[in-house]
C-alpha positions in Angstrom: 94.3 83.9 92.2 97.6 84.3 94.4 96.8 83.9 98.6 96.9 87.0 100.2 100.0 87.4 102.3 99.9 89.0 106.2 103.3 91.3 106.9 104.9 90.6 109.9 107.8 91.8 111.7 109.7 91.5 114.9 112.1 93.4 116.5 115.4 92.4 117.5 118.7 94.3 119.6 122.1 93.8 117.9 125.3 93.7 120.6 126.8 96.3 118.5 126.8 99.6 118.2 125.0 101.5 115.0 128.4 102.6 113.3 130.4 99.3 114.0 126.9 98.1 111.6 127.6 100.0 108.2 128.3 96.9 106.1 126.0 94.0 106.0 128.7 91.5 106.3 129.0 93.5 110.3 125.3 93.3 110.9 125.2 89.1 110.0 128.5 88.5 111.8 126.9 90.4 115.1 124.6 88.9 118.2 121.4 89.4 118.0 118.6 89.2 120.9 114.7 88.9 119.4 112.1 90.3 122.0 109.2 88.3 123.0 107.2 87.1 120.3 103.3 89.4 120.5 102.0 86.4 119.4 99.4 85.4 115.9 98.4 87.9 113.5 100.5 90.7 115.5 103.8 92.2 115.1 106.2 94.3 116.8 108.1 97.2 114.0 109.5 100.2 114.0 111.9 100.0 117.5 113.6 102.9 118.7 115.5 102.6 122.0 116.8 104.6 125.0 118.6 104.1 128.0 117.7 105.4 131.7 119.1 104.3 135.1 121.2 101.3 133.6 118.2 100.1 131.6 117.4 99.7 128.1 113.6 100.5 127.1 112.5 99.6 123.3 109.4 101.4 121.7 107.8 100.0 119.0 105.1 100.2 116.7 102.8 97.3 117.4 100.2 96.3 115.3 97.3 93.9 115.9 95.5 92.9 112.3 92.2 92.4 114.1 92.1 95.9 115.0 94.7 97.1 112.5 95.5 100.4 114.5 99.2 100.9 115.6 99.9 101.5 119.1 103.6 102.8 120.7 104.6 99.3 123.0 107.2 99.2 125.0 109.8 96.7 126.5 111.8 97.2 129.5 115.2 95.3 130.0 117.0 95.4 133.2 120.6 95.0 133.6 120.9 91.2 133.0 119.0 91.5 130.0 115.5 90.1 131.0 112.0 91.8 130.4 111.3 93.8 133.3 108.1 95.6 132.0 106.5 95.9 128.8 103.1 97.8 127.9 100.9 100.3 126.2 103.1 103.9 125.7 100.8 106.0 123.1 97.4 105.3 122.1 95.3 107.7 119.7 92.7 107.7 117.7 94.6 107.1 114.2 97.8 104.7 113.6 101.2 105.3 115.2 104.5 103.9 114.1 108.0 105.1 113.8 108.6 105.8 117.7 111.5 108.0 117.8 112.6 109.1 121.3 115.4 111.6 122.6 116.4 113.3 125.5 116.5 117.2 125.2 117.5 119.7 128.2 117.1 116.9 130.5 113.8 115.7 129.5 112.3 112.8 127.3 110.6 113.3 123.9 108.8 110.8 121.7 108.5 111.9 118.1 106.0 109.1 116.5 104.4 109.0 113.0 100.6 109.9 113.0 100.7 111.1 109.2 96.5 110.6 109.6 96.8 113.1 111.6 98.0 115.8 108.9 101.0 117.3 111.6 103.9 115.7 113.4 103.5 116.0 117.3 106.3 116.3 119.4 105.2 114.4 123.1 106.8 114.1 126.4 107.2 112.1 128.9 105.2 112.7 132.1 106.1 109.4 133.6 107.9 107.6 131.9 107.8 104.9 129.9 104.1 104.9 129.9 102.4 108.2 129.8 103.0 111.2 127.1 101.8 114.3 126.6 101.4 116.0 123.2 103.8 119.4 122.9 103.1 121.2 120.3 103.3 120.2 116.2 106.5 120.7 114.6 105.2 120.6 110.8 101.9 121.3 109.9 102.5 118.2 107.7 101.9 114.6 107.6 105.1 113.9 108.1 106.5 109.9 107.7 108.9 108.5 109.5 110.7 111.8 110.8 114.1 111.2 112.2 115.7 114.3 114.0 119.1 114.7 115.0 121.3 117.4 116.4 124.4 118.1 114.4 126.6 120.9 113.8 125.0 123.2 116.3 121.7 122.4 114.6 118.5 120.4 114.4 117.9 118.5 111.4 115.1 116.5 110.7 114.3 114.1 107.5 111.1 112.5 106.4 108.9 111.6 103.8 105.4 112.5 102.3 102.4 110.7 101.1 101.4 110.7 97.9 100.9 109.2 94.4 103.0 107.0 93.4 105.1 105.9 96.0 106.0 109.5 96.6 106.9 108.3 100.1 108.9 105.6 99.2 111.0 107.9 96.8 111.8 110.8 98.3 113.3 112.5 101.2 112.6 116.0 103.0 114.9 117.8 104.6 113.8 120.4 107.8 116.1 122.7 109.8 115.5 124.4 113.3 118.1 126.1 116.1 116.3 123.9 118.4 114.1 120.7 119.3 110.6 122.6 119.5 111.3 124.4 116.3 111.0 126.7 114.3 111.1 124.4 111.7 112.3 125.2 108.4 111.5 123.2 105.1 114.2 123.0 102.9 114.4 125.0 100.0 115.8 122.0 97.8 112.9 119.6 98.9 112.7 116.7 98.1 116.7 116.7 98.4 116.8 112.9 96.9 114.1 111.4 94.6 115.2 107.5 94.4 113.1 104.3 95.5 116.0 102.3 96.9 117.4 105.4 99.0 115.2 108.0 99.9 112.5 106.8 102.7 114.1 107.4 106.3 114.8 103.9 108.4 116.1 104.6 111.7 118.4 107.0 113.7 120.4 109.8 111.7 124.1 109.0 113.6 127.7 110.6 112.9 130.5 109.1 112.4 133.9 110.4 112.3 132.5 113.9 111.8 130.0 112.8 108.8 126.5 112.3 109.3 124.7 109.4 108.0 121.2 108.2 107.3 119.7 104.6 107.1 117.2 104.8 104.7 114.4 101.8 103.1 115.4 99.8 99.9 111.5 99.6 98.5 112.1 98.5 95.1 110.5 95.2 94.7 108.4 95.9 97.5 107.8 98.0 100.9 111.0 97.9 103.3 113.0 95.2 101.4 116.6 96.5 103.0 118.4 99.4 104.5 120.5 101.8 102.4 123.0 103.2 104.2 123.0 107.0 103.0 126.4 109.3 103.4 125.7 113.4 103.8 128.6 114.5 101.5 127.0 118.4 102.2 124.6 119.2 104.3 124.0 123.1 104.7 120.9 125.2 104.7 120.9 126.0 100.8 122.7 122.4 99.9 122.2 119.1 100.0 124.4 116.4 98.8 124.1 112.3 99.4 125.2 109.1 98.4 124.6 105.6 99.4 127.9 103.8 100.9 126.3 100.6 101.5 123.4 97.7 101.9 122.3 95.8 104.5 119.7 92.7 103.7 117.8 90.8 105.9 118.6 87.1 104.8 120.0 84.9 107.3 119.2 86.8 110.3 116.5 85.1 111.5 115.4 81.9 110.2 112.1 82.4 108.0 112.4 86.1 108.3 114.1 87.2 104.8 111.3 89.1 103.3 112.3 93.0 104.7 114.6 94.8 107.1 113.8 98.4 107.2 114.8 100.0 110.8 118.2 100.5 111.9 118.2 102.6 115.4 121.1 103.5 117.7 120.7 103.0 121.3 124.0 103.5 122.5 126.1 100.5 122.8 123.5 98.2 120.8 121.2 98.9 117.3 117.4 97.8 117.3 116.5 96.5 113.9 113.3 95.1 112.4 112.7 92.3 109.9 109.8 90.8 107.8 108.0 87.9 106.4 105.5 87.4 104.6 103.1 84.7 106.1 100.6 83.1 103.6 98.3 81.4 106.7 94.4 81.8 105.2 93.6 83.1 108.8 93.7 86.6 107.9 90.5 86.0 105.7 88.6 85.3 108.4 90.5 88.4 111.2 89.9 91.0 108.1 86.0 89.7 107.7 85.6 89.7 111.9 86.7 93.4 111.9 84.6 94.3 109.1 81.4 93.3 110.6 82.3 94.9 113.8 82.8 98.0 112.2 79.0 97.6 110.9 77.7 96.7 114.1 75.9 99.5 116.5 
């Protein structure tokens, strides 16, 4: 029988800025910084960034496996670089990832995944980077991985849906709204792409030279191998028309780390990626049979 594998990932900040990264030939030729490592059996996924008062503040999914709950972390850089401050932003009572935050009419929004939930909640910040309040839901769905963006005097937001399988791996959703807090409108082409390598959202919706683009997961083989990088050719309420223009693969990044790359997010003049390995230590036996038997005890 093959050893069961843990998936880890950690979270670097590329010294470039998201659409000087559309090649992967761009991404491996760039700097990249790795935040502090969380340390055994933990990881750090999913980073979104954004920048206030000269500093750069990264959210991230972060994962424990002997609770195996995600939590919204953050890191705070100051101007030099360093960690300034790092903590707990979101806790709740099912698993967060996919931290997505924005600034809207002056204020600051975080839009994480909480699919167990069954809605996407829009929170903001009451002091920030460390306490959020929910909103209000945008979709009475479980939305995955939602990634909003403003363009052409409108809202758009893409995302994916659980389901058998690998519905969420394979396709992507398409809402529409005049502003942030909605109304929300589902698409009437959903799901506008149905593809395994191309579909899933990975990061921050950007433009570039008037065209908007999407980086989206490369799951065939396996959850999060890659980014594909996908082009809106039309983008209308009644129409939607893509294609992927490239792929960037995690190999050589970071030594040891080849096994995935699935977030690419913009955070002005650098991009917050993610990558994985697979880590074959038998510890995870014994983390998965500790949190079992605390589960059964009063």
């Amino acid at each position: 029988m093959a050893r069961k594998t843990t998936e880890l990932w950690h979270t670097g900040i590329v010294a470039a800025p998201i659409a000087g990264l559309m090649t992967s030939e761009a991404l491996h030729a760039a700097d990249i910084r790795w935040l502090p490592d969380p340390g055994s059996f933990r990881f750090m996924a999913d980073p979104f960034g954004i920048w206030r008062d000269g500093r750069l503040t990264v959210f991230v999914e972060a994962l424990d496996y002997r609770i195996k709950r995600g939590e919204i972390h953050y890191v705070t850089f100051d101007a030099d670089g360093a960690v300034a401050a790092q903590g707990l932003a979101l806790r709740e009572p099912f698993h967060l990832s996919y931290p997505v935050v924005l600034e809207d009419g002056g204020e600051v929004f975080m839009l994480p995944e909480g699919h167990r939930s069954g809605k996407l909640t829009l929170y903001r910040a009451g002091s920030f980077p460390d306490r959020w309040m929910p909103v209000q839901s945008l979709l009475d769905l479980p939305a995955i991985d939602a990634s909003p963006v403003q363009y052409n005097d409108r809202w758009w937001m893409f995302f994916a849906l659980p389901g058998d399988g690998n519905r969420a791996m394979r396709e992507l959703h398409v809402a529409f709204a005049d502003t942030l807090r909605g109304r929300w409108r589902l698409h009437p082409a959903n799901p506008v792409r149905t593809a395994l390598d191309s579909a899933r959202p990975g990061g921050t919706p950007f433009e570039h030279d008037g065209v908007l683009y999407l980086p989206t997961q490369d799951c065939v083989g396996g959850y999060g191998r890659g980014i594909s990088l996908l082009r809106f050719d039309t983008l209308t309420e009644a129409r939607v028309e893509t294609s992927v223009v490239s792929s960037l693969r995690p190999q050589g990044l970071r030594g040891g780390w080849d096994d995935g790359l699935h977030t690419l997010s913009a955070a002005g003049p650098v991009t917050l990626i993610d990558v994985k390995r697979l880590d074959p230590s038998p510890g995870r036996f014994w983390i998965d049979v500790q949190r079992r038997l605390r589960r059964l005890l009063p």
